[in-house]
C-alpha atoms as a printed R data frame, in Angstrom:
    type eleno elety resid chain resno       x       y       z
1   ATOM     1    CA   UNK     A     1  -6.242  16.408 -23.809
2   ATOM     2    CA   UNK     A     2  -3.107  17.861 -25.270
3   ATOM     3    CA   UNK     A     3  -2.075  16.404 -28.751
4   ATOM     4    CA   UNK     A     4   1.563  17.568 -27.964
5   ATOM     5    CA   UNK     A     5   3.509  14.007 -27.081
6   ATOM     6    CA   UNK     A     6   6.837  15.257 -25.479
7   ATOM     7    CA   UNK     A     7   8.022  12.410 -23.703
8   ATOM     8    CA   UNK     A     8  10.501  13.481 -20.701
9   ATOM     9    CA   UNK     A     9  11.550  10.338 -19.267
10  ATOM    10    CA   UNK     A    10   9.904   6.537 -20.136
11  ATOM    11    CA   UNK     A    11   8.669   4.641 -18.117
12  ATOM    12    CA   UNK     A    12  11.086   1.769 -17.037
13  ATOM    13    CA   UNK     A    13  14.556   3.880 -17.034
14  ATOM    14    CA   UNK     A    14  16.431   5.721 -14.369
15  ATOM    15    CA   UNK     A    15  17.680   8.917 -14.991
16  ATOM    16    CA   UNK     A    16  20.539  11.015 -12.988
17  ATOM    17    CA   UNK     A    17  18.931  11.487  -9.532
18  ATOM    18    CA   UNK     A    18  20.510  14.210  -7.029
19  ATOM    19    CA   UNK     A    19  21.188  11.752  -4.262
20  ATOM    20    CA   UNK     A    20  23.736  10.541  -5.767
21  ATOM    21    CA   UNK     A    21  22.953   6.569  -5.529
22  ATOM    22    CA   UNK     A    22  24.968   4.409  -9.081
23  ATOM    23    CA   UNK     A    23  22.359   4.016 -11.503
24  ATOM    24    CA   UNK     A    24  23.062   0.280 -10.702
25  ATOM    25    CA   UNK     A    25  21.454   0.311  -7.257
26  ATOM    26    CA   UNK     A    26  18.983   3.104  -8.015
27  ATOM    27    CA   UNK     A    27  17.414   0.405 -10.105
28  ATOM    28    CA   UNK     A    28  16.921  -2.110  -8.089
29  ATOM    29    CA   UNK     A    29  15.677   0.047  -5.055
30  ATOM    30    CA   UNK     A    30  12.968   1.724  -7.978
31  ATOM    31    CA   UNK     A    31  11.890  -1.713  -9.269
32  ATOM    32    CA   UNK     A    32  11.012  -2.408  -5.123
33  ATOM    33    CA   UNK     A    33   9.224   0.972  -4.675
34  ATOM    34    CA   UNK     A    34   7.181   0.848  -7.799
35  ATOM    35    CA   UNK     A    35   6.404  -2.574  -6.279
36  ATOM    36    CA   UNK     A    36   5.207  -1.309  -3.159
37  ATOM    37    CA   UNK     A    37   3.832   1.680  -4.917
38  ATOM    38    CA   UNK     A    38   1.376  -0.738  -7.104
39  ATOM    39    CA   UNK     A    39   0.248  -3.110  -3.925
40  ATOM    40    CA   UNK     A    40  -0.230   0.000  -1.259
41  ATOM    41    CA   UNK     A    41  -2.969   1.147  -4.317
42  ATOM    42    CA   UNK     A    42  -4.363  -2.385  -4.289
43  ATOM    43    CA   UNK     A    43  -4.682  -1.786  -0.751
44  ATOM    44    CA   UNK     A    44  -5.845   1.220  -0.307
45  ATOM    45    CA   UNK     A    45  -8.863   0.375  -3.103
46  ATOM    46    CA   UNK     A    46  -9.755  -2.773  -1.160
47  ATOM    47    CA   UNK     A    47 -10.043  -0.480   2.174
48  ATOM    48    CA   UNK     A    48 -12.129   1.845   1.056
49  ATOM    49    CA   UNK     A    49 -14.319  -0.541  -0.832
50  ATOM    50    CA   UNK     A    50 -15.240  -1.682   2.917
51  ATOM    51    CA   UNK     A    51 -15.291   1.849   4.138
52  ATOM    52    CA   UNK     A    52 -17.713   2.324   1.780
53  ATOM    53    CA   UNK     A    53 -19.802  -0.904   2.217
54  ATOM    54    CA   UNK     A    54 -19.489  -2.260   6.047
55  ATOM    55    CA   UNK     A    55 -22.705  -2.311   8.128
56  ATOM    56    CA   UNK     A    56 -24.216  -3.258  11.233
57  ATOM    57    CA   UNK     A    57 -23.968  -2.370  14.839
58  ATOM    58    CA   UNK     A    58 -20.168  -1.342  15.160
59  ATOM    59    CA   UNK     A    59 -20.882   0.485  11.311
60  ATOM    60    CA   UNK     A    60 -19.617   3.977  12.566
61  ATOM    61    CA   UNK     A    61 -16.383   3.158  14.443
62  ATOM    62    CA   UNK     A    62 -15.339   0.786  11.560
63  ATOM    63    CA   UNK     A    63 -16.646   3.249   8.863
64  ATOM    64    CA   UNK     A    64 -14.373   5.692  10.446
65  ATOM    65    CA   UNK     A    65 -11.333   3.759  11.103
66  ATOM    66    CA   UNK     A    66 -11.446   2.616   7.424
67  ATOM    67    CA   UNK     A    67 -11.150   5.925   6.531
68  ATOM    68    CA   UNK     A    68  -8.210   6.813   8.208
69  ATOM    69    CA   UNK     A    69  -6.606   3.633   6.941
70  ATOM    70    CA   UNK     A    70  -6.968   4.256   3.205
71  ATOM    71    CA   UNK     A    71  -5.709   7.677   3.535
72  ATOM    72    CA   UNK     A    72  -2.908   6.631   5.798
73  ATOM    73    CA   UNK     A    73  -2.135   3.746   2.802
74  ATOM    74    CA   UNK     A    74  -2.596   6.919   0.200
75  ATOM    75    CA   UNK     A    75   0.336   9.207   1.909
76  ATOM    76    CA   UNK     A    76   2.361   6.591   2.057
77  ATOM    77    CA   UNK     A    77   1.687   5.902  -2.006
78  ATOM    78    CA   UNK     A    78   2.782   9.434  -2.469
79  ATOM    79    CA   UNK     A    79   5.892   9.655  -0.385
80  ATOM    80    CA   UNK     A    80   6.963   6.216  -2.343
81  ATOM    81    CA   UNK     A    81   6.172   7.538  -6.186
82  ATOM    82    CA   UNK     A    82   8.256  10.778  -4.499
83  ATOM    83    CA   UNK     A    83  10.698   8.978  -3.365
84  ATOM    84    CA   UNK     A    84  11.368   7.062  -6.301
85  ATOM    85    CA   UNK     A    85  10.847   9.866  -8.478
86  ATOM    86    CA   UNK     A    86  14.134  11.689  -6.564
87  ATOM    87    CA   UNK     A    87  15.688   8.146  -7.217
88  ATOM    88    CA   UNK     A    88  15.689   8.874 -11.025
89  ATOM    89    CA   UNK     A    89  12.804   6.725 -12.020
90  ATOM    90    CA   UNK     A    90   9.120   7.066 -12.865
91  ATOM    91    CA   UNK     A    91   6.478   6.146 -10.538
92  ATOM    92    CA   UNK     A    92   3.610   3.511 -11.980
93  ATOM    93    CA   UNK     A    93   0.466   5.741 -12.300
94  ATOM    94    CA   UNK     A    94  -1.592   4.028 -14.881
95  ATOM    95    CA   UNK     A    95  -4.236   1.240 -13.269
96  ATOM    96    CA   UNK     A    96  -2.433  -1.014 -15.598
97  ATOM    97    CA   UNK     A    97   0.675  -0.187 -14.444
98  ATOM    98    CA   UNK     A    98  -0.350  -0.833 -11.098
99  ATOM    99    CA   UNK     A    99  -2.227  -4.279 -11.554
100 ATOM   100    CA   UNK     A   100   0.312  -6.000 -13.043
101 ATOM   101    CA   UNK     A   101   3.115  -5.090 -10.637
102 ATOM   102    CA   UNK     A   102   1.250  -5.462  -7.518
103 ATOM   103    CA   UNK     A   103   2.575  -8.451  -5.666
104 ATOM   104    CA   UNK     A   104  -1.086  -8.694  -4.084
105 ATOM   105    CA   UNK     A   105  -4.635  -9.878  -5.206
106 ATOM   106    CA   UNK     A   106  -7.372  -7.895  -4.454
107 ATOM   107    CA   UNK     A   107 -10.474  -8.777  -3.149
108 ATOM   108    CA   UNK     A   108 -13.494  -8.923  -5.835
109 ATOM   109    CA   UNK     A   109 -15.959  -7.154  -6.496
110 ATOM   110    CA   UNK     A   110 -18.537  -8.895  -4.762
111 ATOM   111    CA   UNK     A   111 -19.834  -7.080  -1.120
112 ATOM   112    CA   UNK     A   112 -18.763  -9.129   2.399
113 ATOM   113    CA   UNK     A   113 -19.621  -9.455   5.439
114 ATOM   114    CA   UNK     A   114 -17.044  -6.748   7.364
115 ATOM   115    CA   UNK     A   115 -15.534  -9.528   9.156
116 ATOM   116    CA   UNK     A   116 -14.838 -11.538   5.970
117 ATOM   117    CA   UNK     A   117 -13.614  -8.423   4.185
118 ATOM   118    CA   UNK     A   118 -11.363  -7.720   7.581
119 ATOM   119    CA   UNK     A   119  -9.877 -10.868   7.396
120 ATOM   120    CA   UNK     A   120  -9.178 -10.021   3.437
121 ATOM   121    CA   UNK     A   121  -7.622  -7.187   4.844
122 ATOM   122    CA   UNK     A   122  -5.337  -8.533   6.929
123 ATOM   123    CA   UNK     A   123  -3.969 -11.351   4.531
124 ATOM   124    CA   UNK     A   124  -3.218  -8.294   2.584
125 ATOM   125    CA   UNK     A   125  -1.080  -6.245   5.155
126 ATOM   126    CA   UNK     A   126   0.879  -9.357   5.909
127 ATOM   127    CA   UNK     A   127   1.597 -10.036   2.472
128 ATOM   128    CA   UNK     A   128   2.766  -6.059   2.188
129 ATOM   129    CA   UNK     A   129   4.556  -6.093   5.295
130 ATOM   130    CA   UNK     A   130   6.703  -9.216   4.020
131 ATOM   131    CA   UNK     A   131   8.018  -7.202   1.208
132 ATOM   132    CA   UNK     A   132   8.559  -4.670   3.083
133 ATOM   133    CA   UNK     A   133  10.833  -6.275   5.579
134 ATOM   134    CA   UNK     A   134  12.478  -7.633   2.209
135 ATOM   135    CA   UNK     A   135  13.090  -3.931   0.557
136 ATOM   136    CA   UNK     A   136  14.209  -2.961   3.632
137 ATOM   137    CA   UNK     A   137  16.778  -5.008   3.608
138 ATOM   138    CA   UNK     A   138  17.697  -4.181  -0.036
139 ATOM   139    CA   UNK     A   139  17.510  -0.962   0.351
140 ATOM   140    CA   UNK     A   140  20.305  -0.828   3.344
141 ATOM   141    CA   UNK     A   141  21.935  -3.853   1.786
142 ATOM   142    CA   UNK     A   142  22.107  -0.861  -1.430
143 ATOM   143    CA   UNK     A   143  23.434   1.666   0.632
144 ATOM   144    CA   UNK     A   144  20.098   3.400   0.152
145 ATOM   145    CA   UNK     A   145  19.627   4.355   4.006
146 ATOM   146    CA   UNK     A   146  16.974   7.175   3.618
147 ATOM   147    CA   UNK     A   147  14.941   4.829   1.398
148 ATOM   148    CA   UNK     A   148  15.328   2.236   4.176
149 ATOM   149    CA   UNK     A   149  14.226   4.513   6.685
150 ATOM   150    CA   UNK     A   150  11.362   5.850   4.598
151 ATOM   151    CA   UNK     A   151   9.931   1.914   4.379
152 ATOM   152    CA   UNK     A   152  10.353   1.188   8.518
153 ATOM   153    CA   UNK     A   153   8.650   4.156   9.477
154 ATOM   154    CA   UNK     A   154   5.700   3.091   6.746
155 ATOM   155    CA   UNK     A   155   5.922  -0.263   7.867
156 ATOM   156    CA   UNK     A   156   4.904   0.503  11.464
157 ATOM   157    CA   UNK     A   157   1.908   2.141  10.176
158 ATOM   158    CA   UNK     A   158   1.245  -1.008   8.204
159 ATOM   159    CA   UNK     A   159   1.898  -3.342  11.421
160 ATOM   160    CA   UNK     A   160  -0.253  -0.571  13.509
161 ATOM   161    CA   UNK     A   161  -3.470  -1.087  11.172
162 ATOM   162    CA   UNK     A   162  -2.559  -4.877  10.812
163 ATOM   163    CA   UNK     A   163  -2.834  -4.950  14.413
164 ATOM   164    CA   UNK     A   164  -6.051  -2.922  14.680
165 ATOM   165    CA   UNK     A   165  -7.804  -5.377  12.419
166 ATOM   166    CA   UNK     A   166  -6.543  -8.419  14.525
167 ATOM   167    CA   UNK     A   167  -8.269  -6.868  17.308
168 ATOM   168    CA   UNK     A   168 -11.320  -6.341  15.213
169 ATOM   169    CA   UNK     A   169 -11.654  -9.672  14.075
170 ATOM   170    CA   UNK     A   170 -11.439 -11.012  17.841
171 ATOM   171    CA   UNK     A   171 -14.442 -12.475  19.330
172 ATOM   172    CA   UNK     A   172 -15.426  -9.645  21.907
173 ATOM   173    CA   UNK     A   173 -17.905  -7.533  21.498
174 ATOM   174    CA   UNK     A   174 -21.120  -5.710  22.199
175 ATOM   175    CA   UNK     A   175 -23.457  -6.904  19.652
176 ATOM   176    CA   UNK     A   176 -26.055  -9.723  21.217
177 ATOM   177    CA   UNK     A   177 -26.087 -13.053  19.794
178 ATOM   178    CA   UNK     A   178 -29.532 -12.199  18.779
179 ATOM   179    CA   UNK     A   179 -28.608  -9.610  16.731
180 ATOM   180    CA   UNK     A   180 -25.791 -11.766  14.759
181 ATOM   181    CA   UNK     A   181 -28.727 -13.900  13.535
């Protein structure tokens, strides 16, 4: 690790950004996107937790479609920290960071049953969509409308794999009663 400590920017201020948004509401729209930067890596750790852990009958499907979810939750991590980056502030990168400006709890550490864990899930994306909805708003409210545009198109994704694990979690399916027991 390099000894040499030249700090660039600190964490916590805004800086000039080439958009031209006032420092004012460049603030405000940064404190919401490190917000949803720290929860979309809250959920993107609790996904592939159960990516890495779900079993039975419908394993591979699921396994799969967990996948795809994390990294899904992943790009959208990176296009926030870039976007906020080009807003003049500086992304939360540190797990500390993260944890204590995530707006959701994540599951334990303990192993679940998939549907359990799905159901975990999807407390989660509702509590992420909320906010969203509420930046949203902030963001246009701001002036902000690339940032606002940049959150609806993430939040359909969110509201697409929200609605994935609803159908999940219904009652249908192929596995025998027999082999629930």
């Amino acid at each position: 690790m390099s000894t040499q400590k030249t700090v660039r920017q600190e964490a916590g201020t805004v800086g000039e950004n080439p958009v031209r948004l006032d420092e004012e509401k460049a603030e405000q729209v940064i404190e919401a996107l490190n917000a949803d930067l720290a929860d979309a890596y809250v959920l993107y750790h609790q996904l592939h937790k159960h990516h890495w852990n779900v079993e039975g009958a419908e394993f591979r499907d699921i396994h799969v479609w967990l996948q795809e979810a994390y990294e899904d939750v992943e790009a959208a991590a990176d296009e926030l920290a870039e976007r906020l980056q080009a807003l003049g502030g500086v992304p939360h990168a540190s797990m500390t960071a993260l944890s204590e400006n995530a707006s959701v709890e994540p599951e334990d550490e303990d192993v679940y049953d998939i549907r359990t864990s799905f159901e975990n899930d999807l407390e989660m994306y509702g509590d992420i969509i909320e906010s969203y909805r509420e930046h949203i708003e902030l963001a246009e409210g701001l002036g902000d409308h690339a940032t606002a545009e940049m959150l609806r198109e993430q939040l359909e994704d969110l509201e697409e794999h929200a609605h994935v694990i609803d159908h999940y979690l219904e009652d249908d399916t192929l596995v025998t009663d027999a082999a629930m027991d």
